[in-house]
C-alpha positions as CSV (number, residue, x, y, z in Angstrom):
1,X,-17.8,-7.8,-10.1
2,X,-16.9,-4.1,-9.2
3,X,-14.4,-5.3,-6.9
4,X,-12.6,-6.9,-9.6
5,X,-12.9,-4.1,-11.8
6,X,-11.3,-2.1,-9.1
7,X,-8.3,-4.6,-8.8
8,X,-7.8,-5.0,-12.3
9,X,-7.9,-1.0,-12.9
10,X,-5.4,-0.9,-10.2
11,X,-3.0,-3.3,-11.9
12,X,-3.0,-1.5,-14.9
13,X,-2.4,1.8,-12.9
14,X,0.9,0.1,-12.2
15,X,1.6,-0.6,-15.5
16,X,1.0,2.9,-16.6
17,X,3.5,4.6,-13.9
18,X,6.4,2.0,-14.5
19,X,5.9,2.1,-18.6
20,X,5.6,6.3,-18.0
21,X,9.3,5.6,-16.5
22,X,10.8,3.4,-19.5
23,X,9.1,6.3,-21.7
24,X,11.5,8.4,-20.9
25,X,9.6,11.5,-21.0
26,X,7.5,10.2,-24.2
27,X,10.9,9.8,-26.3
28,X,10.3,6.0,-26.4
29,X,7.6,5.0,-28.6
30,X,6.9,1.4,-27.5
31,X,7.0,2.5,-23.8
32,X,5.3,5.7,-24.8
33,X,2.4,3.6,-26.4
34,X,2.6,0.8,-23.3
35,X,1.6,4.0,-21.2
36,X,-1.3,5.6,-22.8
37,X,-2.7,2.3,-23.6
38,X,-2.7,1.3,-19.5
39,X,-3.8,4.3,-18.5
40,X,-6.9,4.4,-20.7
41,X,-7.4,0.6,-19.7
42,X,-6.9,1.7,-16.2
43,X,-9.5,4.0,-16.0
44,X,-12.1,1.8,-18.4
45,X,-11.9,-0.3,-15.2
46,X,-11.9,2.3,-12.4
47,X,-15.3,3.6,-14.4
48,X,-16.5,0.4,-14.4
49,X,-15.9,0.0,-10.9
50,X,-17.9,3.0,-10.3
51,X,-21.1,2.3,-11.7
52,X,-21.7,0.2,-7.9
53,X,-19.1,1.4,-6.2
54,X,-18.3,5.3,-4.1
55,X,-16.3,6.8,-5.3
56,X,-14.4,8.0,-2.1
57,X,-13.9,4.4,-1.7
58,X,-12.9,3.1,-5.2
59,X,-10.4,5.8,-5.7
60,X,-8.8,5.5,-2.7
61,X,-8.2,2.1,-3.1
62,X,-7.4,2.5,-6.5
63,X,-4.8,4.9,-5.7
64,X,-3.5,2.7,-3.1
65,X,-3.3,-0.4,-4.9
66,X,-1.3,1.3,-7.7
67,X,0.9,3.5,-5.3
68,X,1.9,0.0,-3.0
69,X,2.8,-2.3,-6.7
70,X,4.6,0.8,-8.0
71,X,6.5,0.8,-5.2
72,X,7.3,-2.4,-5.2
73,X,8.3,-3.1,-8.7
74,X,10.3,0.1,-8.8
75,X,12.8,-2.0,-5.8
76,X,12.5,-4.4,-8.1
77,X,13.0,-3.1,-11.4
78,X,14.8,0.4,-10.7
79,X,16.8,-0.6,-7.4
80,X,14.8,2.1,-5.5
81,X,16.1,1.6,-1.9
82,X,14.2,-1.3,0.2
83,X,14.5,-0.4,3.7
84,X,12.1,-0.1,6.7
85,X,11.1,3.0,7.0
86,X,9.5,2.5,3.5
87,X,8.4,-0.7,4.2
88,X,6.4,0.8,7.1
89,X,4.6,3.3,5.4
90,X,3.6,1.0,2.5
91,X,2.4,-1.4,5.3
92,X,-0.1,2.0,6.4
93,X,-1.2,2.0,2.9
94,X,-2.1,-1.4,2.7
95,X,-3.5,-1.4,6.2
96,X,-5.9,1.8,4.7
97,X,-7.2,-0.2,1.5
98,X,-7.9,-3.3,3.6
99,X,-9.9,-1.2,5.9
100,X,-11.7,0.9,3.4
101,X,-12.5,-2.6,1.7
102,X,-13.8,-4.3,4.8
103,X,-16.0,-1.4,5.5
104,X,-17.4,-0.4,2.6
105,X,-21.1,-1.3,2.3
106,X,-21.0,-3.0,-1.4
């Protein structure tokens, strides 16, 4: 179950960092609310994730997981450029959580 507290933590880290951007600096309330109310459910889940998991592990994939679908949805959403050398270096991060997440002992 930690696993999937981890994922779901992760997905609302996302959802934090792409709402902080249509907050506008905290001048948009809605977007301003959608924030604070993902990142406190992101880190309800990345504490529930703890309670079984390391945290050197969790974190890092937490991190990752939010840093690779920010990414993403910000060439999606924002236009953000979409090119290779970019691609590459998400393709490190994702190679890094995978790894972590095959090794880790839980």
């Amino acid at each position: 179950m930690a696993w999937i507290y981890l994922f779901i933590a992760a997905l609302f880290e996302v959802g934090w960092a792409i709402s902080l951007k249509y907050a506008q600096g905290f001048t948009k309330f809605g977007s301003s609310v959608a924030t604070i109310t993902f990142y406190i459910l992101s880190l309800t889940f990345l504490s529930k994730a703890l309670r079984t998991l390391p945290v050197g592990t969790a974190y890092t994939i937490w991190t990752g997981i939010g840093a690779v679908g920010t990414v993403v949805l910000s060439i999606i959403l924002f236009q953000e450029p979409f090119e290779a050398r970019r691609l590459t270096c998400i393709g490190f991060i994702v190679t890094g959580v995978i790894g972590l997440r095959l090794v880790s002992p839980h």
